[in-house]
ROTIVO-224588 format. One record per atom (N, C-alpha, C, O): residue in three letters; residue number from 1; x, y negated, z; atom name. Coordinates in nm, 2 decimals. Atoms other than C-alpha are relative to their C-alpha. Layout:
   rest    nr        X        Y        Z   atom
    ALA   NUM        X        Y        Z     CA
...
//
This chain:
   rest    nr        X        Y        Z   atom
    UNK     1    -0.01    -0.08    -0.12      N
    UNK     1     6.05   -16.29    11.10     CA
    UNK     1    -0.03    -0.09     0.12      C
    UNK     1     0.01    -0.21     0.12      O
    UNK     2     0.02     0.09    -0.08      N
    UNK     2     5.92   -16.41    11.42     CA
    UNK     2     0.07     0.04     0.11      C
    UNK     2     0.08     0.16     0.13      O
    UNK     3    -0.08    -0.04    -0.09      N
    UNK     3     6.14   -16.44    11.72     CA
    UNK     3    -0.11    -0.06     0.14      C
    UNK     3    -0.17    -0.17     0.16      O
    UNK     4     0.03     0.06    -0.20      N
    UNK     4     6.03   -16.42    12.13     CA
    UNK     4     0.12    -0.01     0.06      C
    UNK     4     0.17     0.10     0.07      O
    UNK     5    -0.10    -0.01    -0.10      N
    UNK     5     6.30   -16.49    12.32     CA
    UNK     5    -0.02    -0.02     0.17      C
    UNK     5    -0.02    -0.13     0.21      O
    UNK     6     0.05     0.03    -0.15      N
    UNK     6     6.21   -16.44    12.72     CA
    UNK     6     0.12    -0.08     0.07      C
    UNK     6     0.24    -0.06     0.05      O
    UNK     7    -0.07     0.10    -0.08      N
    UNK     7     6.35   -16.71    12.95     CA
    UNK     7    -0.01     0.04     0.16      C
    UNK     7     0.08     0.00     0.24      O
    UNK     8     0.03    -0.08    -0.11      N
    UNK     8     6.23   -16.53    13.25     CA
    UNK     8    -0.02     0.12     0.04      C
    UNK     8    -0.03     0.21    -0.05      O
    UNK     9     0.02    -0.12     0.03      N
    UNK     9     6.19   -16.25    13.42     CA
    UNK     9    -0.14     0.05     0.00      C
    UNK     9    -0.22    -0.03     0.05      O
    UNK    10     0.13     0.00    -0.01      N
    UNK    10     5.88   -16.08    13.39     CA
    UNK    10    -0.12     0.05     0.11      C
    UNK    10    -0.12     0.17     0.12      O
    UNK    11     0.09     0.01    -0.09      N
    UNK    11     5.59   -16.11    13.65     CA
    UNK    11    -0.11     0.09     0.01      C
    UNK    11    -0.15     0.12    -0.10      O
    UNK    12     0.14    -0.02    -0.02      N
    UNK    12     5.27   -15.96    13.75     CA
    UNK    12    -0.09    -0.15     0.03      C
    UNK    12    -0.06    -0.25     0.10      O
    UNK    13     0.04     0.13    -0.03      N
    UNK    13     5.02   -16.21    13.73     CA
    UNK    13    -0.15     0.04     0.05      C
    UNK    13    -0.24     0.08    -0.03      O
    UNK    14     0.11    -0.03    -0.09      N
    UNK    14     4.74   -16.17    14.01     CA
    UNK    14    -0.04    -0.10     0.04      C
    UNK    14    -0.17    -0.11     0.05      O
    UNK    15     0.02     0.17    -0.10      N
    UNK    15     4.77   -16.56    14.18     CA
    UNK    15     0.05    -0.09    -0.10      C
    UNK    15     0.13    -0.07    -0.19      O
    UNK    16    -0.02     0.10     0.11      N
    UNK    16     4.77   -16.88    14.01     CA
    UNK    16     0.17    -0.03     0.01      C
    UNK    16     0.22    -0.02     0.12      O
    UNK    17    -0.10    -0.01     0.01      N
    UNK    17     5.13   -16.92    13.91     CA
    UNK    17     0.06    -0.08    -0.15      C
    UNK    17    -0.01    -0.05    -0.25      O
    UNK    18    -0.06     0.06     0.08      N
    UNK    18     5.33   -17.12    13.67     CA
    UNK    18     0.13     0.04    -0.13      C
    UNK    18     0.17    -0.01    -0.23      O
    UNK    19    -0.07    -0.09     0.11      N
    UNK    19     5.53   -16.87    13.53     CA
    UNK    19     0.16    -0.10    -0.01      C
    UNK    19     0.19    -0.17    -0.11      O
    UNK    20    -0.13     0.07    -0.01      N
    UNK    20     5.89   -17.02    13.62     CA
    UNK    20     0.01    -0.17    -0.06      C
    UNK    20     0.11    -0.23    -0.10      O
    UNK    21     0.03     0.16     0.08      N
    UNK    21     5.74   -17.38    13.49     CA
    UNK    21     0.00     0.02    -0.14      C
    UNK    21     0.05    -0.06    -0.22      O
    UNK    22    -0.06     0.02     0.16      N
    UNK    22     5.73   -17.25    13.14     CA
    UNK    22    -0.08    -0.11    -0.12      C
    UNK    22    -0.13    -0.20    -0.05      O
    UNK    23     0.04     0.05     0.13      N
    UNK    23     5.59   -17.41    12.83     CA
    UNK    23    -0.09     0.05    -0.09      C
    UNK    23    -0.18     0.00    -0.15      O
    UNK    24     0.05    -0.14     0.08      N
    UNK    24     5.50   -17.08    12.67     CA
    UNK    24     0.01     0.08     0.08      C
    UNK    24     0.12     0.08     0.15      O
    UNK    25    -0.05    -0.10    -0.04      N
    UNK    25     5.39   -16.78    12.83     CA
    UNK    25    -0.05     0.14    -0.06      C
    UNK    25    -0.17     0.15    -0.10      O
    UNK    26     0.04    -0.15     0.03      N
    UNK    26     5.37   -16.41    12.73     CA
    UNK    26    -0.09     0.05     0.05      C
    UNK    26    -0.11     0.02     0.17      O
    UNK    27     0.13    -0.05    -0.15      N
    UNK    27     5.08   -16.24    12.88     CA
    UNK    27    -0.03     0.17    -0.11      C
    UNK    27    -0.07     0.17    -0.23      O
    UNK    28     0.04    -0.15     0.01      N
    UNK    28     5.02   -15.86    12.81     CA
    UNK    28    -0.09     0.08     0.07      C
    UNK    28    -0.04     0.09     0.18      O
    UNK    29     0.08    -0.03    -0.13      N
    UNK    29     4.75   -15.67    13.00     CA
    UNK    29     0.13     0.14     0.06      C
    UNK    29     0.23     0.19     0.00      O
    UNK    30    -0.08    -0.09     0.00      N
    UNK    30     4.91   -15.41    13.19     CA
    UNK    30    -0.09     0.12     0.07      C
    UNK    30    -0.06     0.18     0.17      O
    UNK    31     0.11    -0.15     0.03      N
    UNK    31     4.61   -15.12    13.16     CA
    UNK    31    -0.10    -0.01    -0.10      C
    UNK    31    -0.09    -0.05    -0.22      O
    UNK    32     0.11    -0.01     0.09      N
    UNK    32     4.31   -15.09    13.01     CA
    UNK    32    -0.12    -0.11     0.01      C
    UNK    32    -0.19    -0.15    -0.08      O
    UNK    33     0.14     0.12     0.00      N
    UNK    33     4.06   -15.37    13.18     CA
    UNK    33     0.05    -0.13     0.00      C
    UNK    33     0.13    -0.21     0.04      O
    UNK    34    -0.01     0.19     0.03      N
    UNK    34     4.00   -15.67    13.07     CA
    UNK    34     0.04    -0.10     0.07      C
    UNK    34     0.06    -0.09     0.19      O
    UNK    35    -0.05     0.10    -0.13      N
    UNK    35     4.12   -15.99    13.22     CA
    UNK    35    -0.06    -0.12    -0.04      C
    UNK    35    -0.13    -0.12    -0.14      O
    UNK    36     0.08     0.13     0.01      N
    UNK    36     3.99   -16.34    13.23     CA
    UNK    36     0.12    -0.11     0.02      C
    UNK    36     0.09    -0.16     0.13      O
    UNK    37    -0.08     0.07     0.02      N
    UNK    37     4.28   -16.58    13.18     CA
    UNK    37    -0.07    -0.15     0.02      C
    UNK    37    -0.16    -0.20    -0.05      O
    UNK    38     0.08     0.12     0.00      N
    UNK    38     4.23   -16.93    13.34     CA
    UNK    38     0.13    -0.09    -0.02      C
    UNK    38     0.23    -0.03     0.02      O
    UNK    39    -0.08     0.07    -0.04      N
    UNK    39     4.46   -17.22    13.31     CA
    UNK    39    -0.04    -0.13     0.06      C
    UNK    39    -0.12    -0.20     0.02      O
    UNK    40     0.04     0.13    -0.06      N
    UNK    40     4.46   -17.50    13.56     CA
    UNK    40     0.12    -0.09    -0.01      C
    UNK    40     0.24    -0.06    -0.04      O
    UNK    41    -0.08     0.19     0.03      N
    UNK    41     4.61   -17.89    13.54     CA
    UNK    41     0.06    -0.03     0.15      C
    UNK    41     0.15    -0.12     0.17      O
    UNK    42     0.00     0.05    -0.13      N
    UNK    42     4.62   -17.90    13.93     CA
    UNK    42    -0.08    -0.03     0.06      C
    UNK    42    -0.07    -0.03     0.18      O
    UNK    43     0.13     0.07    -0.08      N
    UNK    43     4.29   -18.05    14.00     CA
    UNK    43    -0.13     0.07    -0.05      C
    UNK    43    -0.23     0.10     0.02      O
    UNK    44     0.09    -0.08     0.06      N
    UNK    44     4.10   -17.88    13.76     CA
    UNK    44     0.02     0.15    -0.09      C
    UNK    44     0.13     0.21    -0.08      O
    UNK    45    -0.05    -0.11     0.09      N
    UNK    45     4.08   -17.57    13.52     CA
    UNK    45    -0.02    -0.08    -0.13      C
    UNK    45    -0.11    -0.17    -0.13      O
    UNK    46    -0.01     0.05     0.11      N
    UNK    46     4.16   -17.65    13.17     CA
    UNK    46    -0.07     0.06    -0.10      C
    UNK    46    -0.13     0.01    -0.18      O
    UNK    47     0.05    -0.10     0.11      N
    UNK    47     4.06   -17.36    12.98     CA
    UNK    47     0.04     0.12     0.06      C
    UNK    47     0.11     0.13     0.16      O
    UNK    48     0.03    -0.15    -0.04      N
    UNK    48     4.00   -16.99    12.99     CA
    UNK    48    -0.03     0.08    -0.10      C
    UNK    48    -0.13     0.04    -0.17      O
    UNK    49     0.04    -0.09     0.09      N
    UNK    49     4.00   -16.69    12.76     CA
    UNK    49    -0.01     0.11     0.07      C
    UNK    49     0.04     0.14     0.18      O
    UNK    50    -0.03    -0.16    -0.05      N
    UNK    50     3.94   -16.30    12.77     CA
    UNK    50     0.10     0.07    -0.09      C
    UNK    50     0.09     0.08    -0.21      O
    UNK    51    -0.05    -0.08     0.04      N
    UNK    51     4.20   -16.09    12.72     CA
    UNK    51    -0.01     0.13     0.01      C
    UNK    51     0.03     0.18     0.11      O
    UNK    52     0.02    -0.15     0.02      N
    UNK    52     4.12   -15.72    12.60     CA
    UNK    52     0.12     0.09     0.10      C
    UNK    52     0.24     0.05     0.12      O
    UNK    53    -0.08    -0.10    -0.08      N
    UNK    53     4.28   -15.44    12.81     CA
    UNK    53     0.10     0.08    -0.13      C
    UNK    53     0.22     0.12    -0.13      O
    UNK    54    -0.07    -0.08     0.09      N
    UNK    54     4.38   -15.28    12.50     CA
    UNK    54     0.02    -0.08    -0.15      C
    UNK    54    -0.02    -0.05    -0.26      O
    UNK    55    -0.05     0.08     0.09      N
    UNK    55     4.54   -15.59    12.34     CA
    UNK    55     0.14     0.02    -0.02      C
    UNK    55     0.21     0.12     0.03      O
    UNK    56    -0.14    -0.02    -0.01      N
    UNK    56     4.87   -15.64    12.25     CA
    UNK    56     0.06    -0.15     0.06      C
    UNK    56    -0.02    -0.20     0.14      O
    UNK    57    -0.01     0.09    -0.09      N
    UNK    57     5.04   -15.94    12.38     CA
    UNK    57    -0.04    -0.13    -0.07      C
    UNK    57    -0.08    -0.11    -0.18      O
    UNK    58     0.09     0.09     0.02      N
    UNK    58     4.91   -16.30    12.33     CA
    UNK    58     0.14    -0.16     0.04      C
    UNK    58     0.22    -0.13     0.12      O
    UNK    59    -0.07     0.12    -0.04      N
    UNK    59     5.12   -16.68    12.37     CA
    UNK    59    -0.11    -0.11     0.05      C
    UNK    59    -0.19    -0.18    -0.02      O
    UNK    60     0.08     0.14    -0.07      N
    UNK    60     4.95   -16.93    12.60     CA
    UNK    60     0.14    -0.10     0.00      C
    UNK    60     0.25    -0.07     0.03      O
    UNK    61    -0.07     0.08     0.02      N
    UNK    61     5.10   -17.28    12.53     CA
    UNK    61    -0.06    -0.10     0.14      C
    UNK    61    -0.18    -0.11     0.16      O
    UNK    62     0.05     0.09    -0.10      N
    UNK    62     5.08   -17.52    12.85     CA
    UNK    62     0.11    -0.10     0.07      C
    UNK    62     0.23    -0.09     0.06      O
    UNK    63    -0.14     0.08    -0.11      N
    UNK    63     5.27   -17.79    13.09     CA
    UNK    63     0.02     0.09     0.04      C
    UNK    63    -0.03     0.20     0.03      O
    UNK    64    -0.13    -0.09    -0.05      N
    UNK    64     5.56   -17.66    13.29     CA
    UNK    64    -0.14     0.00     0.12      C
    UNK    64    -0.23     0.08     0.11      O
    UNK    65     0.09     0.02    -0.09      N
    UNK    65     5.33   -17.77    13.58     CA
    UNK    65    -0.15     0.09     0.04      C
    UNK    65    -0.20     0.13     0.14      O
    UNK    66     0.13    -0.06    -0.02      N
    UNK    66     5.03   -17.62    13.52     CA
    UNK    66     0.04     0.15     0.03      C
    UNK    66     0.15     0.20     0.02      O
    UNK    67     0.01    -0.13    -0.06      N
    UNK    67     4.89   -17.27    13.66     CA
    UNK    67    -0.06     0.08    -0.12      C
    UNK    67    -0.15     0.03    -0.20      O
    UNK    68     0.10    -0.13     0.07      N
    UNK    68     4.79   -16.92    13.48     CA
    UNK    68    -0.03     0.08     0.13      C
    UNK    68     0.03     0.08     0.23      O
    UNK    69     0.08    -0.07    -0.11      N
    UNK    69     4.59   -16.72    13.68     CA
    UNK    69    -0.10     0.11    -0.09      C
    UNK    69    -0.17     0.07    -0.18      O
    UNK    70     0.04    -0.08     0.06      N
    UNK    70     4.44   -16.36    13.58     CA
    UNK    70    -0.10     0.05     0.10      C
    UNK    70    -0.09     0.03     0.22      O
    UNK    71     0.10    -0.06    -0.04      N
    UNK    71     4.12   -16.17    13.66     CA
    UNK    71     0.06     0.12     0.08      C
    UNK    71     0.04     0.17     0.20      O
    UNK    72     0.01    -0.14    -0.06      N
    UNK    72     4.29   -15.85    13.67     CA
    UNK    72     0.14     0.03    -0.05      C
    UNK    72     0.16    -0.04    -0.15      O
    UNK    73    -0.18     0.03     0.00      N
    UNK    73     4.69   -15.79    13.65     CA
    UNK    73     0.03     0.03    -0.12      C
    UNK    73     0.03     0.14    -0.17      O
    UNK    74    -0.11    -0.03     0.16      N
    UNK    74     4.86   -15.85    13.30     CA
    UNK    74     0.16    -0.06     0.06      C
    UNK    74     0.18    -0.13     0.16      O
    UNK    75    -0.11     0.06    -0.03      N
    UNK    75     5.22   -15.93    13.28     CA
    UNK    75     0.02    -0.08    -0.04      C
    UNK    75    -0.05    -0.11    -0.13      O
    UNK    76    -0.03     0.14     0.06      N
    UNK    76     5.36   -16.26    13.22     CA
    UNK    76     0.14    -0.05     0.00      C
    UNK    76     0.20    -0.01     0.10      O
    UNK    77    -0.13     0.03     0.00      N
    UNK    77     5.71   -16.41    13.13     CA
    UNK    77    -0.03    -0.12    -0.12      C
    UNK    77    -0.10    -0.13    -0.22      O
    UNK    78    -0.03     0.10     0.10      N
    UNK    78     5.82   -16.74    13.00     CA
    UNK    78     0.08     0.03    -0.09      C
    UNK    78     0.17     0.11    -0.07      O
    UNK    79    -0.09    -0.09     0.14      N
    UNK    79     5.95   -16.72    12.63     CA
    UNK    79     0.01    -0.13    -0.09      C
    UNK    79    -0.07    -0.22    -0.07      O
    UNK    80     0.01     0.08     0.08      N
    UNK    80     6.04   -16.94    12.37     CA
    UNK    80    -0.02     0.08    -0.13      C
    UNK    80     0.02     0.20    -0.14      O
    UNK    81     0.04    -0.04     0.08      N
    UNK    81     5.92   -16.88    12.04     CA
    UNK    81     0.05    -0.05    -0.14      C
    UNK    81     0.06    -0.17    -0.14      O
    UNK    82    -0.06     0.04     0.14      N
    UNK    82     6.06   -16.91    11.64     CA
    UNK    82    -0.06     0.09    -0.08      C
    UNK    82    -0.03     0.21    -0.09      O
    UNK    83     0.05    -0.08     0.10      N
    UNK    83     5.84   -16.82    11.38     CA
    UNK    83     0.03    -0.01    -0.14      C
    UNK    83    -0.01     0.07    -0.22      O
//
């Protein structure tokens, strides 16, 4: 069985944001359009995926430090994880 345990509460993610400094974060869209998930280091962007509107939710792994930042509003919450 796999365990999420949220560490925070959970956010709209519209502006680049760190998600309470987490490590791990949850990301869910919260409609139907797509989103474009970027993560940045502080100076630069690191990486970037798309997430489907009619996904289910997804674990981005990153420094506390670093930013997530969405195209188009999903939710986000830091979580730790036990699979």
């Amino acid at each position: 069985m796999n365990i999420i345990k949220p560490l925070s509460e959970q956010i709209t993610l519209s502006t680049a944001n760190t998600v309470s400094n987490a490590s791990l974060v949850y990301i869910i869209p919260d409609g139907t359009n797509d989103s474009l998930i970027t993560i940045n280091d502080g100076s630069s962007n690191t990486g970037s995926l798309l997430v489907r509107g009619s996904s289910v939710g997804l674990l981005i792994e990153k420094e506390p430090t670093w930013t997530v930042q969405a195209s188009n509003n999903v939710s986000a919450t830091s979580v730790a994880y036990k699979g």
